[in-house]
Backbone as JSON, one array per atom type, in Angstrom:
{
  "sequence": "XXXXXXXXXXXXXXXXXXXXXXXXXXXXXXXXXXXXXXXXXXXXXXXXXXXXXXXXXXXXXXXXXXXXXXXXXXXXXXXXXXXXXXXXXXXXXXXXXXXXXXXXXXXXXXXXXXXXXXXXXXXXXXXXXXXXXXXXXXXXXXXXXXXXXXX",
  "N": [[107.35, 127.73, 108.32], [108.97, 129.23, 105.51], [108.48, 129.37, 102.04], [110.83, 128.91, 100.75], [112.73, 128.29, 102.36], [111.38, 125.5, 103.32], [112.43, 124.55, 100.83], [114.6, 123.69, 100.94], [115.66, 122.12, 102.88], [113.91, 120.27, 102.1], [115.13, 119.54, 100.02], [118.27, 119.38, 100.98], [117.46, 116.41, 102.06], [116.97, 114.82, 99.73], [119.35, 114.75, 98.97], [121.26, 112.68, 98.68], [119.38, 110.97, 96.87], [120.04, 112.1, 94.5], [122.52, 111.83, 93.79], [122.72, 109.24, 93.66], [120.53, 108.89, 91.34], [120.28, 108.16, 87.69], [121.52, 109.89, 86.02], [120.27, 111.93, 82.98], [119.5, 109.58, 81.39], [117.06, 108.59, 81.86], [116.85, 105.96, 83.33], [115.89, 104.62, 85.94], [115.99, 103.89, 89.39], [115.49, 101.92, 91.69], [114.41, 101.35, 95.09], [114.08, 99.96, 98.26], [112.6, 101.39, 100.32], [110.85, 104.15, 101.68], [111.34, 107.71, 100.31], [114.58, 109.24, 101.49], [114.15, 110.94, 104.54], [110.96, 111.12, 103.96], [109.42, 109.79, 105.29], [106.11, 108.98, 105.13], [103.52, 110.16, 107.51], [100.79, 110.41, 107.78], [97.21, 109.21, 107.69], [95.72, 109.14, 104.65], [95.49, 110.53, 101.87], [95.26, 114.0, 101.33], [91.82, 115.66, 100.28], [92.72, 117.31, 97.99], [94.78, 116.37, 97.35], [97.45, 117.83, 97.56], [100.06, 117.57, 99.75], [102.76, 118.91, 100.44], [105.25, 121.48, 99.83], [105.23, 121.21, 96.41], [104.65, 118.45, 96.53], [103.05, 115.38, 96.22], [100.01, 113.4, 96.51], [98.34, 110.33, 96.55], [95.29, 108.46, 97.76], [95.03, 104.83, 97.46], [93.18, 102.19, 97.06], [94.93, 100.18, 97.59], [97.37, 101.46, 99.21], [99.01, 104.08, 98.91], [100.33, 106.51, 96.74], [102.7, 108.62, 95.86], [104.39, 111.26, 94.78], [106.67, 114.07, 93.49], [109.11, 116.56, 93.39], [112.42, 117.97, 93.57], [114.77, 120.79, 93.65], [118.69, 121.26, 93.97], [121.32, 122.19, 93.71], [121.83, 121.6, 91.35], [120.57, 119.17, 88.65], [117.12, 118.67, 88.38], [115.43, 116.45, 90.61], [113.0, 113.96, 89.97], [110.43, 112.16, 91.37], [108.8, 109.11, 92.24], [106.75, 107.67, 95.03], [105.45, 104.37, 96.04], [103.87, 103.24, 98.78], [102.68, 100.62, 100.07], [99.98, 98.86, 101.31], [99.43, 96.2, 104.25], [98.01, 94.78, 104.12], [96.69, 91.86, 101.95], [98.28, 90.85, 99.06], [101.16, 90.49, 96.94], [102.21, 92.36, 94.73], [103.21, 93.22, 91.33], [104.77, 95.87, 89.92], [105.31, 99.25, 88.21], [107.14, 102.2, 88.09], [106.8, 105.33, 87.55], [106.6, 108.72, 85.73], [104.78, 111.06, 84.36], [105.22, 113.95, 81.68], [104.49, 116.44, 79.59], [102.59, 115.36, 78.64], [104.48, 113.24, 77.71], [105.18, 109.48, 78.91], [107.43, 108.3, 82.04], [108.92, 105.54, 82.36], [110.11, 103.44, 85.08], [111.77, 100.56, 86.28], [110.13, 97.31, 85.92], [109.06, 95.94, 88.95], [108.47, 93.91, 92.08], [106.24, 93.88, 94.71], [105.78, 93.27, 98.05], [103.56, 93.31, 100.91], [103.11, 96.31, 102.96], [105.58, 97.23, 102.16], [107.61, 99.8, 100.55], [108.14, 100.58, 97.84], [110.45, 103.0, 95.41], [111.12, 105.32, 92.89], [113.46, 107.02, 90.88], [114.55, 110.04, 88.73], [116.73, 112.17, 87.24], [116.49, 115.37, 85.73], [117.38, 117.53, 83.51], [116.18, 120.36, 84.03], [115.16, 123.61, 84.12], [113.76, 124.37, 86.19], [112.49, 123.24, 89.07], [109.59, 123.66, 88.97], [108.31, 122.45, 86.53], [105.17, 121.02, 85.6], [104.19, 117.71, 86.63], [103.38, 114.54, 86.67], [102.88, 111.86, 88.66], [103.1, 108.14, 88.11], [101.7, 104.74, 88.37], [102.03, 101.75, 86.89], [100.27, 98.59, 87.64], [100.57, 95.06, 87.32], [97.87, 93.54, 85.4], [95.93, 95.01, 86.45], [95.82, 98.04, 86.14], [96.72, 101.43, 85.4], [97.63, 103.97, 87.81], [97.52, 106.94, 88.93], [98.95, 110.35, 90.41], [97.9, 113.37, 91.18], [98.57, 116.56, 89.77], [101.84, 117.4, 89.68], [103.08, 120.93, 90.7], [104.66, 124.01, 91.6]],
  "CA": [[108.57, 127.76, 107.54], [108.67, 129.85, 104.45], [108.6, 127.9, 100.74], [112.09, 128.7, 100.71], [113.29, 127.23, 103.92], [111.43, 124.55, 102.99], [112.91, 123.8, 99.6], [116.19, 124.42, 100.75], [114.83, 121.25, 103.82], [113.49, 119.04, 101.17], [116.34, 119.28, 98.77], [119.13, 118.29, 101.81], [116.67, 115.59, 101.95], [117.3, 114.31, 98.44], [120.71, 114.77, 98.02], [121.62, 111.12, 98.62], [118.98, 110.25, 95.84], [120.14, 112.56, 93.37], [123.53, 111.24, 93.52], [122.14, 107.66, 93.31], [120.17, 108.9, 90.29], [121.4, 107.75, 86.68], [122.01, 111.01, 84.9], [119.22, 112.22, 82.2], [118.92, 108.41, 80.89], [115.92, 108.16, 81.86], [117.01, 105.36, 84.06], [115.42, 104.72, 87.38], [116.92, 103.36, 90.15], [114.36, 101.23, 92.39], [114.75, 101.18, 96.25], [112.8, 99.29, 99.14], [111.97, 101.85, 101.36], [110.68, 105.52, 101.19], [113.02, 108.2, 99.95], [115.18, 109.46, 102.51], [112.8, 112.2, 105.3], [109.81, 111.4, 103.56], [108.15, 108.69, 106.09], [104.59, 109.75, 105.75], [103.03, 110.09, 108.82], [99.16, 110.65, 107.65], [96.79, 108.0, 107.2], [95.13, 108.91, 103.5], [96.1, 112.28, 101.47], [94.33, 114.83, 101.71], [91.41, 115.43, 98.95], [93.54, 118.28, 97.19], [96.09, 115.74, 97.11], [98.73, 118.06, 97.4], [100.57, 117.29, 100.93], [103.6, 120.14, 100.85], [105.85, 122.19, 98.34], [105.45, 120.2, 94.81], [105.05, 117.02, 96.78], [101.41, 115.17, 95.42], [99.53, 111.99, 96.79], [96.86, 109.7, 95.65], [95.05, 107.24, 98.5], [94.42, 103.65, 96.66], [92.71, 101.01, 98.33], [96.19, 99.2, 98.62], [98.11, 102.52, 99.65], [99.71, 105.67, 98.76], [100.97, 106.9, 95.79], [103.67, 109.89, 95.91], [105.27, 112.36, 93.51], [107.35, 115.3, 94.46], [110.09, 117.19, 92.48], [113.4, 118.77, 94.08], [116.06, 121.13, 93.08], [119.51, 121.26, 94.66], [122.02, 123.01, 92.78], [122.24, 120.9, 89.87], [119.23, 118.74, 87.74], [116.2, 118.2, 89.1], [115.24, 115.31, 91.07], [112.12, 113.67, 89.78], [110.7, 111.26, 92.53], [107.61, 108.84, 92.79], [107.13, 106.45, 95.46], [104.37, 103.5, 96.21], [103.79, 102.98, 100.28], [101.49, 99.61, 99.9], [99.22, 98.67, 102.97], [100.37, 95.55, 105.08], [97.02, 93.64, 104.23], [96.55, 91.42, 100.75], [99.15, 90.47, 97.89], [102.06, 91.36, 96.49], [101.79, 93.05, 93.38], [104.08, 93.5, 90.0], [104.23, 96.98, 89.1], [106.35, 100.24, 87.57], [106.72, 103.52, 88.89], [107.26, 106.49, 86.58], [106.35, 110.51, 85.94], [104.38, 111.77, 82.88], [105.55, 115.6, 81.98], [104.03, 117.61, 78.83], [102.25, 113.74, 77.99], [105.32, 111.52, 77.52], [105.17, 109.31, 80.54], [108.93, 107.25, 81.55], [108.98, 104.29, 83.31], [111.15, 102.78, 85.48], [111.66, 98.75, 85.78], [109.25, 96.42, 86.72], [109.37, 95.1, 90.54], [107.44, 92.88, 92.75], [106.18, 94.52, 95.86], [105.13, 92.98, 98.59], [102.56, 94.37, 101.96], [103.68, 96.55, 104.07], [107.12, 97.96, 101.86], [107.67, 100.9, 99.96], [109.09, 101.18, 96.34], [110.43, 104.24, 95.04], [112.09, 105.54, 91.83], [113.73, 108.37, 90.71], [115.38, 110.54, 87.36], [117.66, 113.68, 87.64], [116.6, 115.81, 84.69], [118.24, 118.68, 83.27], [115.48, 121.52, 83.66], [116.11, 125.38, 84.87], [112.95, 124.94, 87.54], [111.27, 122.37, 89.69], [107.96, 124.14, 88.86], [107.34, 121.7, 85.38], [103.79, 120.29, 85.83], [104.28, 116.42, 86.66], [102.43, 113.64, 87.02], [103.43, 110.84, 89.31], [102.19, 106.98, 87.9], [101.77, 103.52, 88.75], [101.26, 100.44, 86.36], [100.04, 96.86, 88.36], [100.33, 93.89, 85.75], [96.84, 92.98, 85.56], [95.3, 95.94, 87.45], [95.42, 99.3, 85.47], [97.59, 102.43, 85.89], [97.2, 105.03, 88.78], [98.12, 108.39, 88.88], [98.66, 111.42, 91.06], [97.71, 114.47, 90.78], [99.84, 117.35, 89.13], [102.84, 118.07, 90.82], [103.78, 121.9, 90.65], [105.1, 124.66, 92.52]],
  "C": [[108.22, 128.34, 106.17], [108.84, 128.6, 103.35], [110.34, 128.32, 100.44], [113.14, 128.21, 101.31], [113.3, 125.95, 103.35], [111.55, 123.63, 101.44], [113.73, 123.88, 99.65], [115.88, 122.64, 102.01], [115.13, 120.09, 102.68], [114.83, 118.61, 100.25], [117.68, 118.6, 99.3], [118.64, 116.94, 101.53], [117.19, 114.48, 101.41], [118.79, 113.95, 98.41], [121.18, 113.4, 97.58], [121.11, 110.23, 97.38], [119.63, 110.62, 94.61], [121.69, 111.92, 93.13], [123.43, 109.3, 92.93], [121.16, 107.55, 91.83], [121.22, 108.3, 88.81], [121.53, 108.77, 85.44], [120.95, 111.27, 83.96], [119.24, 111.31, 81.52], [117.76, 108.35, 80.99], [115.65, 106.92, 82.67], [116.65, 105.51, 85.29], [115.61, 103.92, 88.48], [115.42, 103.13, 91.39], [114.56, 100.82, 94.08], [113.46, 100.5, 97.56], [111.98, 100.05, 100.01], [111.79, 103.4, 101.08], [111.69, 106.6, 101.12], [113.73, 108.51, 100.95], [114.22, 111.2, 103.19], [111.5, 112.21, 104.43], [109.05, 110.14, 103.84], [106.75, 109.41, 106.07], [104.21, 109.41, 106.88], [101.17, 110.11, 109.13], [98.91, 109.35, 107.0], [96.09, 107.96, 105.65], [96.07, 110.78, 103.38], [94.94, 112.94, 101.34], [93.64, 114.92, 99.96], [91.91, 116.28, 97.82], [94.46, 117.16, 96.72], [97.51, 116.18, 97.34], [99.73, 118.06, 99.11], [101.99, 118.41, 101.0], [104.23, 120.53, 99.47], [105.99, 121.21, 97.01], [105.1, 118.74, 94.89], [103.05, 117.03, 96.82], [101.56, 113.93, 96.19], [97.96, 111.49, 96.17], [96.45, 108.59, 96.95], [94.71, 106.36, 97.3], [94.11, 103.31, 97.69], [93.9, 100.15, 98.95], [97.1, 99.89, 99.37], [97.83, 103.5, 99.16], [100.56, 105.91, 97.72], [101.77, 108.09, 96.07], [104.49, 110.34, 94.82], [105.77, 113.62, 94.13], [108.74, 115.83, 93.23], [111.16, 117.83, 93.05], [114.48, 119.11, 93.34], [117.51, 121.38, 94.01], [120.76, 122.83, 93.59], [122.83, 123.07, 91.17], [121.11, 120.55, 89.19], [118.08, 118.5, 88.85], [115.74, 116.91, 89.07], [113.44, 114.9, 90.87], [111.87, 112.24, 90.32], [109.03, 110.48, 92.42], [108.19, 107.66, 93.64], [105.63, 105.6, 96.24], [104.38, 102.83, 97.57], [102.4, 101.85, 100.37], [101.48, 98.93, 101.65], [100.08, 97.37, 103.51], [99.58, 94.62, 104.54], [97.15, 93.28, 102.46], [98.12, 90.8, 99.9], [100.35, 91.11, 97.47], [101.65, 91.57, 95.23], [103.52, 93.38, 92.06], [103.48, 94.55, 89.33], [105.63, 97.89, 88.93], [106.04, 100.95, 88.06], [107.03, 104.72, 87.55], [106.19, 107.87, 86.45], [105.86, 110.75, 84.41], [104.58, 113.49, 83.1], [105.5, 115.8, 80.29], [103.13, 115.97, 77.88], [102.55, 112.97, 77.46], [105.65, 111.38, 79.27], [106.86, 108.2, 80.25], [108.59, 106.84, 82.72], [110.19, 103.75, 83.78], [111.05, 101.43, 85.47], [110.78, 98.35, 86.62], [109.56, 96.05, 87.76], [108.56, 94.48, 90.85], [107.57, 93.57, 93.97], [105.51, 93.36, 97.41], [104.1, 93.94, 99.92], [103.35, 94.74, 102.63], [105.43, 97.14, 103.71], [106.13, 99.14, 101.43], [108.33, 101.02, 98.55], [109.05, 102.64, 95.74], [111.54, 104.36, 93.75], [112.66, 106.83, 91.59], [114.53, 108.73, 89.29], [115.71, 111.73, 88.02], [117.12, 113.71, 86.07], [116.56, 116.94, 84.44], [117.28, 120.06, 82.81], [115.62, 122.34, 84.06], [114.77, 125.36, 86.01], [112.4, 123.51, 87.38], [109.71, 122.41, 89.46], [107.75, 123.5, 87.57], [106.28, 121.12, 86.24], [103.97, 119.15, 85.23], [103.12, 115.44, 86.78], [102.55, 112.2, 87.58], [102.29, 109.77, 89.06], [102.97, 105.73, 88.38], [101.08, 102.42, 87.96], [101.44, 99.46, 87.4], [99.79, 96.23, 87.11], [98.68, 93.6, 86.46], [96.17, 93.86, 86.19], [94.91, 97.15, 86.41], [96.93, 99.94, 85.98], [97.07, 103.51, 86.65], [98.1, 105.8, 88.18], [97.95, 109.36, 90.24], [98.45, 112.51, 90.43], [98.66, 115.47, 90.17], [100.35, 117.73, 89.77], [103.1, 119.16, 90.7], [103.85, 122.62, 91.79], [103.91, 125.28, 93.69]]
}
């Protein structure tokens, strides 16, 4: 599939989120399960990290970190989401996107094994191609990161 197919693919995808987004607040809207067509299907990410068009991963020891960026025909959809293993604890953490090194956070949650939390912002840029950075604070743990998301 060409990268235009499949950003034309990915972006159907989205639509549902971007509407569920909360406008360039900066607000992030927190859901239980992975975004809509983006069940991973691989067991770790690959060591590039980068898994398809714009879309980034990080293995942790408790999961999977994800970042990804889509445009439709309006703002762009800025997306991370945290796929935690089945085994151990639940955890209290934030999801959010660093872009030119201000990072925005969405609200604190409580995860437990075996979900998925995901967040998202619509923000008002002329291309998907900014260089992102999909993160993860755990209270008491540290902050993860993925790798840079671009085109």
């Amino acid at each position: 599939m060409n990268v235009f197919a499949h950003k034309i693919v990915r972006s159907a995808a989205v639509a549902g989120l971007t509407l569920a987004s909360m406008g360039g607040t900066g607000a992030a809207q927190a859901s239980t399960s992975a975004p809509s067509g983006d069940v991973s299907i691989q067991e770790s990410c690959p060591s590039s990290g980068q898994v398809g068009y714009g879309r980034v991963c990080t293995s942790l020891s408790s999961g999977r970190l994800f970042h990804d960026k889509t445009q439709g025909s309006g703002p762009v959809t800025v997306r991370t989401w945290y796929e935690k293993n089945s085994g151990g604890s639940s955890i209290s953490a934030k999801l959010g996107f660093n872009y030119a090194g201000t990072t925005t956070w969405g609200s604190t949650f409580t995860q437990s094994p075996g979900t998925t939390k995901s967040a998202s912002w619509s923000r008002n840029w002329s291309s998907d191609c900014y260089s992102t950075i999909g993160m993860m604070s755990v209270t008491g743990q540290g902050t993860y990161q993925t790798p840079s998301g671009t085109c």
